[in-house]
C-alpha positions as CSV (number, residue, x, y, z in Angstrom):
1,X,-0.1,-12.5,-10.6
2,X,-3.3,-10.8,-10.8
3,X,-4.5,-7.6,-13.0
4,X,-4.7,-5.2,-10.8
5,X,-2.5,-3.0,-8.9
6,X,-2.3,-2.5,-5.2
7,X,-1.9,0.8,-3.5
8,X,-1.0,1.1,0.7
9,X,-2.6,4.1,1.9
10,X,-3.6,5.0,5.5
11,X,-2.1,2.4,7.5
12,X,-4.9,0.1,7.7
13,X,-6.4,0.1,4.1
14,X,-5.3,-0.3,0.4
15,X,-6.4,0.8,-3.1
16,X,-7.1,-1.7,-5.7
17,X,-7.3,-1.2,-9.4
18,X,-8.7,-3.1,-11.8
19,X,-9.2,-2.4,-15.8
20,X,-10.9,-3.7,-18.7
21,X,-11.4,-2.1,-22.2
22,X,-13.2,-3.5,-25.6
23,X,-12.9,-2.5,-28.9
24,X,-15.1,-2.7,-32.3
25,X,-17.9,-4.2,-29.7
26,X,-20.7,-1.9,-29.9
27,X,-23.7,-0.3,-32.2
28,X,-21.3,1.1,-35.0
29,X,-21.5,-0.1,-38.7
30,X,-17.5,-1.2,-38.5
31,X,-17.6,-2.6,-35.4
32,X,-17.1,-6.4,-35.5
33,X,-19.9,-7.9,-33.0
34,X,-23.0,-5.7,-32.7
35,X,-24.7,-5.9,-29.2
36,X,-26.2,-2.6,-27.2
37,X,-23.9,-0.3,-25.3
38,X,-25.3,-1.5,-22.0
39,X,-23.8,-4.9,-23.0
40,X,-20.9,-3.9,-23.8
41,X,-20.7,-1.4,-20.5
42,X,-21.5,-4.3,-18.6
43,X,-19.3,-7.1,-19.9
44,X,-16.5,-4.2,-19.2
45,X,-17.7,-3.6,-15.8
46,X,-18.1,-7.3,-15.1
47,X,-13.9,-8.1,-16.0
48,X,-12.8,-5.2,-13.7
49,X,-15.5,-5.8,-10.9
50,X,-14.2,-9.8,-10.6
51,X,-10.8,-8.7,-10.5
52,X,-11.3,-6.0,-8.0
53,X,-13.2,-8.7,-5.5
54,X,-11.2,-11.5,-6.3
55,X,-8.1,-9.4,-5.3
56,X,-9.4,-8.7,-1.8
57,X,-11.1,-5.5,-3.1
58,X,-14.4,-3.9,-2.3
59,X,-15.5,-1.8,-5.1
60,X,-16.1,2.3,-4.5
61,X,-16.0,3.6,-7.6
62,X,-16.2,3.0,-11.8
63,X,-14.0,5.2,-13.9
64,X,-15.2,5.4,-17.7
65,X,-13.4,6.0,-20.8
66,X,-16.0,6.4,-23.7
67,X,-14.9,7.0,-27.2
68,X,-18.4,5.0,-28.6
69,X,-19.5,8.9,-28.6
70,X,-22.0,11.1,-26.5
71,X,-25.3,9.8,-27.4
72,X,-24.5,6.1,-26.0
73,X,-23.2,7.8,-22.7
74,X,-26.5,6.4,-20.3
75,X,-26.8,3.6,-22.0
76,X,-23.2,2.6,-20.8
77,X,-23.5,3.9,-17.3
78,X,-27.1,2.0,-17.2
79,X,-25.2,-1.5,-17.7
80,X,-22.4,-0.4,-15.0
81,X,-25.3,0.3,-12.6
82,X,-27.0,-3.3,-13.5
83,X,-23.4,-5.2,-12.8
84,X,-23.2,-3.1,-9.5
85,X,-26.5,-4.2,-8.5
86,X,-25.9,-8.1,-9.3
87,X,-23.2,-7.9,-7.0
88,X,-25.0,-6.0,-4.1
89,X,-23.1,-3.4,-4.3
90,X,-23.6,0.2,-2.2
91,X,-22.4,3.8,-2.8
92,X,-20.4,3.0,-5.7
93,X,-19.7,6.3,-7.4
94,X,-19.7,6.2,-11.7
95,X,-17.4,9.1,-13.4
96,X,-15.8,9.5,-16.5
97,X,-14.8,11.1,-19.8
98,X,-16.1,10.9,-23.4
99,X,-14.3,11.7,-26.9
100,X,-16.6,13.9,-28.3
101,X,-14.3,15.9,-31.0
102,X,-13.5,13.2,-33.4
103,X,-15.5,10.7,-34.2
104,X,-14.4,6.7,-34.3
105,X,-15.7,4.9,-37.4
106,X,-15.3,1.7,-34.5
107,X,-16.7,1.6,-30.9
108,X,-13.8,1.4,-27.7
109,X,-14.1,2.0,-24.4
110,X,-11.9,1.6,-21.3
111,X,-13.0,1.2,-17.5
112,X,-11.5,0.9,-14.2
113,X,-12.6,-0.6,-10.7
114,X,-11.3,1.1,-7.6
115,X,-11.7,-0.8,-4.7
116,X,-10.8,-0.7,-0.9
117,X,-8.8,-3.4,1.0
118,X,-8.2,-4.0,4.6
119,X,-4.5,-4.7,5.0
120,X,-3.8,-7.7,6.5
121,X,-6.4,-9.8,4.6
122,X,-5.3,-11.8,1.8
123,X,-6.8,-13.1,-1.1
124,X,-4.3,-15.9,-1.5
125,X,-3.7,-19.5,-1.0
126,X,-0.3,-21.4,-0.8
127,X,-0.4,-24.9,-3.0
128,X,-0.4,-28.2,-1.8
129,X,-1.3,-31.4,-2.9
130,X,-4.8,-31.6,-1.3
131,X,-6.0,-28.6,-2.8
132,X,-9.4,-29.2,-5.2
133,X,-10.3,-26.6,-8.4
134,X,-13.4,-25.8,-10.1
135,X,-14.5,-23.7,-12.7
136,X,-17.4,-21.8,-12.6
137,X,-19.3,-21.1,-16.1
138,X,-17.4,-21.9,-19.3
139,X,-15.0,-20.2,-21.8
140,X,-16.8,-18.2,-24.3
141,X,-16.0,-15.1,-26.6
142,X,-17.4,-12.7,-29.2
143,X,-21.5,-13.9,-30.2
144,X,-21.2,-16.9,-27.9
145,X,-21.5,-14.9,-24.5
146,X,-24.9,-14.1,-26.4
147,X,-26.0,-16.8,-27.2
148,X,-25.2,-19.4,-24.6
149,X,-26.2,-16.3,-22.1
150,X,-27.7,-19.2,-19.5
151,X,-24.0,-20.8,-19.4
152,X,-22.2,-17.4,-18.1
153,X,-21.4,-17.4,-14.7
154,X,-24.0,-14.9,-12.9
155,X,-22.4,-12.1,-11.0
156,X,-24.3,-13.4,-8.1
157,X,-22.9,-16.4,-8.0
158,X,-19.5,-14.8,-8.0
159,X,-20.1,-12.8,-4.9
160,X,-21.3,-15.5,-3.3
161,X,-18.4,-17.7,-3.6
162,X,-16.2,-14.5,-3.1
163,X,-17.5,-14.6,0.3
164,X,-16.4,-18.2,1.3
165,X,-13.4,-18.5,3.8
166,X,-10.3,-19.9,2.3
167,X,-11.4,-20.3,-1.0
168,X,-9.3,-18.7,-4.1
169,X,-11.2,-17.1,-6.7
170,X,-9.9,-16.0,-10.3
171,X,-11.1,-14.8,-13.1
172,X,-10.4,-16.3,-16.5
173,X,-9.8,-13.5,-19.4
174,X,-8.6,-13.7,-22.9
175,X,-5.8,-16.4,-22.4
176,X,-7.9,-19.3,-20.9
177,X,-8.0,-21.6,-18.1
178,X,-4.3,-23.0,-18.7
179,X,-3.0,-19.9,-18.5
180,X,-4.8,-18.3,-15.6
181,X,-4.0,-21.6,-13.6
182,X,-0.3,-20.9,-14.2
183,X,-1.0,-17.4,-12.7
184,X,-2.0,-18.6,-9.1
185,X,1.3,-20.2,-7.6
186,X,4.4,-18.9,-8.4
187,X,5.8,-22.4,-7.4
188,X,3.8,-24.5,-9.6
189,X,2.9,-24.9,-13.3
190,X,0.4,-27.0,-15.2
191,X,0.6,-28.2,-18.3
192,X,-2.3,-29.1,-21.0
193,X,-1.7,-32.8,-19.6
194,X,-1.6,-32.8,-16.6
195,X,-5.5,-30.7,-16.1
196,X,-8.3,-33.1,-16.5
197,X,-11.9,-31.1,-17.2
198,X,-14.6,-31.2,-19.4
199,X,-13.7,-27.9,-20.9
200,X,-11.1,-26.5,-23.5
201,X,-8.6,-24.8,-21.0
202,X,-7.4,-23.2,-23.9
203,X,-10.1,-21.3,-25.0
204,X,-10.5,-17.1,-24.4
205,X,-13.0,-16.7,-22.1
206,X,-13.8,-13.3,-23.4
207,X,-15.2,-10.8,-20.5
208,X,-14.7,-13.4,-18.0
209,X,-17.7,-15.3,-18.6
210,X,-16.2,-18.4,-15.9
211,X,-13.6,-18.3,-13.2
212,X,-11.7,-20.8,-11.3
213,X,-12.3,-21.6,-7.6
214,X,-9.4,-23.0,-5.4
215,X,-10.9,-25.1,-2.4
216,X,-10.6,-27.4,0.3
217,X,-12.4,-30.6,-0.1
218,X,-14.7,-29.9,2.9
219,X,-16.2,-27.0,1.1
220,X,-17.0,-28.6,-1.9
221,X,-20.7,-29.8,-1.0
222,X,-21.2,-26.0,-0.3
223,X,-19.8,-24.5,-3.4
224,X,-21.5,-27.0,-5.5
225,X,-25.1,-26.3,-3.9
226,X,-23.8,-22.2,-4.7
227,X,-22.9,-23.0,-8.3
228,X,-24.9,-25.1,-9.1
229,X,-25.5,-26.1,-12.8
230,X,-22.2,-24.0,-13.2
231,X,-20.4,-26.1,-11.3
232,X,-17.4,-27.7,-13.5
233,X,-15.1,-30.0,-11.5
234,X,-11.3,-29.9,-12.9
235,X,-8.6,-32.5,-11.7
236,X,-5.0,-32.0,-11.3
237,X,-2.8,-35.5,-11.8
């Protein structure tokens, strides 16, 4: 099951929504990592935007919930507008609300993606034992996704990839890889054992700084010359 929600409307098209929030990430003296509002705008942006696309949905508009106060208020649409323009995005709208009568001693803020789907195209793959992963980027959370900046998986490369044929792409939140792989057949569970990678499939990867790919083996060359140095193979036995 994904994160999002998905709303018929018009015959033809759907709605898809897609949130992220953050809290005590920001510029305030309690909050628990310090990084500009862009960043944290951004990182927000990026969770909902992955969702959105890897559901099937074209984004049309960000919906902002700002309780970081009035004065960050640009800074946080400015890194909205820099994830929209990684992805290529056009005529995505930006509205929202701020909590400007009581101020939080910590910085939170909520966002949503709304996207548009045509009905009929799917987003899904149905298992079988031929079936190759990936994992784009790696797992990382809190001052790491600053640090290690160069092992994020670019936005680019995401849309890119999004726009293979036949290829499954999901984004890997809080709960890890192992978890997120259990999410994509209903049919089918992994276990710690039985997922072979180079990576802790464990670990939270925070504002989705990787995601999994779901392939056939012909398309592997191609999504490996995409990735690149992001590429991480993982085996199922």
């Amino acid at each position: 099951m994904r994160d999002t929600i998905t709303i018929p409307f018009h015959g033809e098209n759907s709605l898809i929504i897609a949130s992220d929030n953050s809290g005590a990430i920001g510029m305030k003296e309690n909050d628990f990592v310090h990084v500009p509002y862009e960043m944290v705008a951004y990182y927000s942006f990026r969770v909902a935007a992955m969702e959105c696309i890897a559901a099937g949905g074209d984004p049309i508009s960000v919906v902002l919930h700002n309780f970081c106060g009035n004065e960050p208020w640009d800074e946080l649409v400015f890194g909205i507008q820099k994830g929209i323009e990684e992805l290529c995005l056009k005529d995505v709208s930006i509205t929202g609300s701020t909590e400007s009568n009581f101020p939080l001693l910590q910085s939170a803020l909520g966002l949503m993606v709304l996207g548009k789907k045509t009905n009929g195209i799917t987003a899904e793959l149905e298992f079988h034992e031929q079936l190759k992963y990936a994992v784009i980027g790696i797992p990382l959370v809190g001052n790491e996704v600053i640090e290690q900046l160069d092992r994020v998986a670019p936005l680019s490369v995401f849309k890119e990839v999004s726009l293979l044929n036949e290829m499954l792409i999901w984004p890997v939140g809080s709960k890890g890889i192992l978890y997120e792989m259990n999410q994509i057949f209903p049919n089918k569970k992994f276990s710690q054992d039985t997922i072979i990678t180079d990576l802790d499939i464990l670990k939270s990867s925070g504002p989705a700084t990787c995601f999994i790919t779901v392939y056939h083996h012909s398309q592997e060359e191609l999504l490996k010359k995409i990735a690149g140095s992001y590429f991480h193979s993982v085996r199922v036995v």
